[in-house]
C-alpha positions as CSV (number, residue, x, y, z in Angstrom):
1,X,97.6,300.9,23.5
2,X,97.2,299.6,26.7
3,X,97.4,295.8,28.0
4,X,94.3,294.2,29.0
5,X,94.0,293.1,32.4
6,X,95.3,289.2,32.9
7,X,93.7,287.1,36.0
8,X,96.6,284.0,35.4
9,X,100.0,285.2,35.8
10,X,101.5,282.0,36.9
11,X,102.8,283.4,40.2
12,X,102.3,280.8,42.9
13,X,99.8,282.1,45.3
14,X,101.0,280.3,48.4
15,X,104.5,281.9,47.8
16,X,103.3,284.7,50.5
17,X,104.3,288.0,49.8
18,X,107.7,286.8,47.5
19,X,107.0,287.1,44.3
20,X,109.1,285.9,41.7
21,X,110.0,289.1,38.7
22,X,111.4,289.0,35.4
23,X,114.5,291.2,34.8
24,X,116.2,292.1,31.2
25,X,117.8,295.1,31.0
26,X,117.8,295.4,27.3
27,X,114.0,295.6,27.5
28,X,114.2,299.0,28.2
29,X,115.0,299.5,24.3
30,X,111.4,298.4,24.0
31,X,108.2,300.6,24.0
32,X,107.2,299.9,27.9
33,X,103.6,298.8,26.8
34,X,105.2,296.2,24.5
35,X,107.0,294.5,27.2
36,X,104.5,293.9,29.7
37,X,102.2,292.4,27.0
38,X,104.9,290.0,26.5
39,X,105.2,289.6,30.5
40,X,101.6,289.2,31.7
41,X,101.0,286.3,30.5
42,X,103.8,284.9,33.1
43,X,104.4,287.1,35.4
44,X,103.2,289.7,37.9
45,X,106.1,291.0,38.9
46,X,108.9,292.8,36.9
47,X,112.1,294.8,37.6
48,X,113.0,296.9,35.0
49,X,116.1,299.5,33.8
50,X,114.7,303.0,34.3
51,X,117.1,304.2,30.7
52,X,115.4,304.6,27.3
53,X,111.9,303.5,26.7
54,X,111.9,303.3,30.6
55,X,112.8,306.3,31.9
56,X,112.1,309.7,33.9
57,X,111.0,311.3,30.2
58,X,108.3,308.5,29.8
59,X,106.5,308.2,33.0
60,X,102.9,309.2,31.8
61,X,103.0,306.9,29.9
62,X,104.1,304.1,32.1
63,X,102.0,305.2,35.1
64,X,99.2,304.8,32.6
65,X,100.1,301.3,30.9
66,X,100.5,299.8,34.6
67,X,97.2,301.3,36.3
68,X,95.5,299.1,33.9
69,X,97.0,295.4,35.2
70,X,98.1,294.5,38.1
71,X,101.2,294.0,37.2
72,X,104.4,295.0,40.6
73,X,107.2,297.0,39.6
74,X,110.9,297.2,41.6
75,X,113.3,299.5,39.7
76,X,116.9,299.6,38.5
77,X,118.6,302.7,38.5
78,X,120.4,303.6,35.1
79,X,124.1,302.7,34.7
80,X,125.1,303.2,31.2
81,X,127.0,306.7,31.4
82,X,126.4,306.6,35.1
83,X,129.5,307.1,37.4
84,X,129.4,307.8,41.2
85,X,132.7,307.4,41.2
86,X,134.1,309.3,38.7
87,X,137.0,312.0,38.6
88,X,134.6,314.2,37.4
89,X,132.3,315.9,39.9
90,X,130.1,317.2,37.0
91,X,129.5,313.3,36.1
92,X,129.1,312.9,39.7
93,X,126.6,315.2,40.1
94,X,124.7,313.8,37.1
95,X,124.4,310.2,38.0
96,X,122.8,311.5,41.3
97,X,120.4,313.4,39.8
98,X,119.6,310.4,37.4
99,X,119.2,308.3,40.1
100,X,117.4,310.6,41.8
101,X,114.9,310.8,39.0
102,X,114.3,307.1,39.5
103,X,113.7,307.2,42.9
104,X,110.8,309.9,41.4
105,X,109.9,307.6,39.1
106,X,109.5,304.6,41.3
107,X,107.2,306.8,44.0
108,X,105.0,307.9,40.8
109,X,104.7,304.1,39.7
110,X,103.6,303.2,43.5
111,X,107.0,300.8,43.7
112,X,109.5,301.8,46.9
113,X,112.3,299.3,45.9
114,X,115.2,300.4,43.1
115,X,118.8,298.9,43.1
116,X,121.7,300.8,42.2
117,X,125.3,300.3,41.4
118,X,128.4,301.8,43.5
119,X,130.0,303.6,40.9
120,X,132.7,302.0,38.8
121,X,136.7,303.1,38.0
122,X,137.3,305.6,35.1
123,X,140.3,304.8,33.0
124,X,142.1,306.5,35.1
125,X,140.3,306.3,38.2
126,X,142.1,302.8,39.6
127,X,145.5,305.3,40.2
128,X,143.5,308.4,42.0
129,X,143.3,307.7,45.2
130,X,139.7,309.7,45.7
131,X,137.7,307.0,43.6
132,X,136.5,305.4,46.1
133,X,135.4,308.2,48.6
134,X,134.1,309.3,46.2
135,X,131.7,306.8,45.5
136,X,131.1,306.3,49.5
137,X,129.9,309.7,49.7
138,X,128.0,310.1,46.4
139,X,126.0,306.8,48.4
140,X,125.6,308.8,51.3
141,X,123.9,311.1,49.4
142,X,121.7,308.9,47.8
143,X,120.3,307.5,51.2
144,X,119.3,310.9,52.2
145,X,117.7,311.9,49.2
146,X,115.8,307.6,48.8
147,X,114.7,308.3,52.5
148,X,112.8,311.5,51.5
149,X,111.2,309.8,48.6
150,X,110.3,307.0,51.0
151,X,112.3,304.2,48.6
152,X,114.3,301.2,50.0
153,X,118.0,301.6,48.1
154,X,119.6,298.5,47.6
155,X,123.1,298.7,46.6
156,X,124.2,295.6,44.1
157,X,127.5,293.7,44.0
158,X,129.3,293.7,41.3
159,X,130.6,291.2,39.0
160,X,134.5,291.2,39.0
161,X,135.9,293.0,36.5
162,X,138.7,295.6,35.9
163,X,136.0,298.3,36.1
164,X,134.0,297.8,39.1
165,X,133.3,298.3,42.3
166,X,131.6,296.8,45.6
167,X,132.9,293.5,44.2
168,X,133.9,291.6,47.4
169,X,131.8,291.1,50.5
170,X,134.3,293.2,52.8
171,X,133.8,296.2,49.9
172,X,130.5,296.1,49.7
173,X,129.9,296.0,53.4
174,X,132.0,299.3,54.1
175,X,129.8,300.9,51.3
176,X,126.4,300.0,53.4
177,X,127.9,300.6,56.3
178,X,129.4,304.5,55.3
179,X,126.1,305.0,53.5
180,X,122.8,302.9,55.1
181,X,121.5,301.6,51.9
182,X,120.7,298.2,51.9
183,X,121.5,295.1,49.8
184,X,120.6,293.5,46.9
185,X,122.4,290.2,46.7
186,X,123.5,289.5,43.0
187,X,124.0,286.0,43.2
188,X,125.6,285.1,39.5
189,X,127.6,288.6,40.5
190,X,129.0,286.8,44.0
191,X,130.1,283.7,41.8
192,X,132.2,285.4,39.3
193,X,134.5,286.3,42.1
194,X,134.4,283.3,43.7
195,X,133.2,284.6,46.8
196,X,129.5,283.5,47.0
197,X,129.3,281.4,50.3
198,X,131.0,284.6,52.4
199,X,128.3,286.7,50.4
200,X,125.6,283.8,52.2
201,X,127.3,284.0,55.3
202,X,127.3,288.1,55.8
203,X,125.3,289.1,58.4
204,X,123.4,291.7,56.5
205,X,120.4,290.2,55.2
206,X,119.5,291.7,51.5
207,X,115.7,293.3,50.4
208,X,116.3,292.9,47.1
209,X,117.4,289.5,45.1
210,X,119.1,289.0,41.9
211,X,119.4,285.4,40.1
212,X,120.9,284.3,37.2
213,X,124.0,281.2,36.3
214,X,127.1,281.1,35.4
215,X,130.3,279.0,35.8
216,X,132.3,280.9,37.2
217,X,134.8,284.1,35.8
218,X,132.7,286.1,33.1
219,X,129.1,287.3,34.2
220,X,127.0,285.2,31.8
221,X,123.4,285.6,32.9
222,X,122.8,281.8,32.2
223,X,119.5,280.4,32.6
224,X,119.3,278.5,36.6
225,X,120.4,275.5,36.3
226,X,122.8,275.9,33.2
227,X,125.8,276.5,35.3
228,X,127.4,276.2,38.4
229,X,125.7,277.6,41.0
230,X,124.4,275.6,43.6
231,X,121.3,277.6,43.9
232,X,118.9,275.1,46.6
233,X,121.6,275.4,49.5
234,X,122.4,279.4,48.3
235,X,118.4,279.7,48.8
236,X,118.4,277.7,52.1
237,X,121.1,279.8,53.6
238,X,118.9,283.3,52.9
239,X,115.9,281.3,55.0
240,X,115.6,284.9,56.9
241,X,115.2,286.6,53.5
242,X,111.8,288.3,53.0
243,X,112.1,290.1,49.4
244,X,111.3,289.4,46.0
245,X,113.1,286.8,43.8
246,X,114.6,288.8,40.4
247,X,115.1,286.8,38.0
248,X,117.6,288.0,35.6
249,X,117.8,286.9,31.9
250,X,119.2,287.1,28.0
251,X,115.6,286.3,26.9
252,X,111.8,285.6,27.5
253,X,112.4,281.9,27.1
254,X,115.7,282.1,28.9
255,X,113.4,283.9,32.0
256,X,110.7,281.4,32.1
257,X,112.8,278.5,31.8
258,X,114.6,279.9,35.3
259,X,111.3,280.1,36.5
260,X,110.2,276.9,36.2
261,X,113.7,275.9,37.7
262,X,113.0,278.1,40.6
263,X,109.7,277.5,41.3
264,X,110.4,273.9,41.3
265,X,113.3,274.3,43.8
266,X,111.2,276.8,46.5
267,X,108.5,273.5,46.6
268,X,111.1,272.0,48.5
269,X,111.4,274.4,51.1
């Protein structure tokens, strides 16, 4: 079944070329046709977990579903049972090829924009001392093989927990700076660790945008405006930024209502 094409998407023309994209990564349990009927009516732009329903094994199918709407896709690398970092160089060597399989995916779908994650700590991994090389060469890797599919990699922050990675702005940096990839800016991410404003203030301006709220501590994926991020001076200080804006929910009505919020915040600018 494919979509019929829909002319009102709700995307605000004068926005330029940001776009504002809806984000859930448990929609890629759904069938992929399902969930950009649900989309279309809102939206033109969507991000979407390349696991699942979404992956590698389904791209016929979702090269066919999208050539009928006109409907812009940015990628998310899979990172269930993905580990760039882990003790295991067979692991290793797996999660590159599955992200490598999404940078495939992503040329075949005529998008050149999928984030990834750093890798996180095994059990173990926090008392080996080769986690994190490890993970700084597995990205090295990675922006060789996203420059010969011709895909921007944007390496996300992570939200701090015992597990992960890339979760400071000094961390992250030496990751971009060993490997080349470029940002994506998780802003509800940067708040858990209470580091947002010296995320802002980095000197490396991110291509790719993620949003959500929270108050602080656990990474809740709130809807804007329902917690405590002070999103219309975050948004002022990323004036040079020239990417899309992710919006990253629990639900549909949890996504549009952070639209709204959004949309009504960029007006002021």
């Amino acid at each position: 079944m494919r979509p019929d094409r829909v002319a009102d998407t709700g995307v605000d023309e004068n926005m330029g070329a940001k776009m504002i994209f809806a984000s859930n990564p448990l929609y890629c349990l759904k069938p992929f046709h399902k969930v950009l009927e649900m989309l279309l009516p809102h939206f033109n732009g969507w991000e979407f977990l390349a696991e699942k329903e979404h992956s590698w094994d389904n791209r016929e199918h979702m090269k066919d579903v999208l050539s009928t709407t006109d409907m812009k896709v940015q990628l998310h690398a899979p990172f269930n049972d993905v580990n760039l970092a882990s003790m295991n160089p067979r692991i290793v060597e797996a999660s590159i090829l599955e992200i490598e399989r999404t940078f495939q995916l992503a040329t075949l779908l005529d998008s050149d924009m999928v984030t990834i994650h750093p890798g996180i700590y095994s059990p173990l991994g926090r008392f080996w001392d080769g986690a994190k090389p490890r993970a700084h060469e597995s990205l090295k890797r990675l922006y060789i093989l996203s420059k010969e599919y011709g895909i921007t990699c944007a390496l996300e922050n992570m939200p701090d927990l015992d597990v992960t990675m890339g979760v400071t702005p000094d961390e992250i940096q030496e990751f971009l700076q060993s490997s080349g990839l470029s940002l994506c800016l998780d802003v509800g991410h940067a708040y858990t660790s209470g580091r947002l404003i010296d995320f802002l203030d980095m000197d490396i301006v991110p291509v790719n945008l993620h949003l959500h709220d929270n108050i602080g501590g656990r990474d809740e994926h709130r809807t804007l405006g329902d917690g405590e991020i002070d999103f219309e001076s975050s948004l002022k200080k990323l004036d040079s930024y020239e990417g899309n804006y992710v919006i990253e929910g629990r639900s549909l009505e949890s996504i549009l209502a952070s639209k709204l919020y959004l949309e009504e915040l960029l007006d002021k600018f």
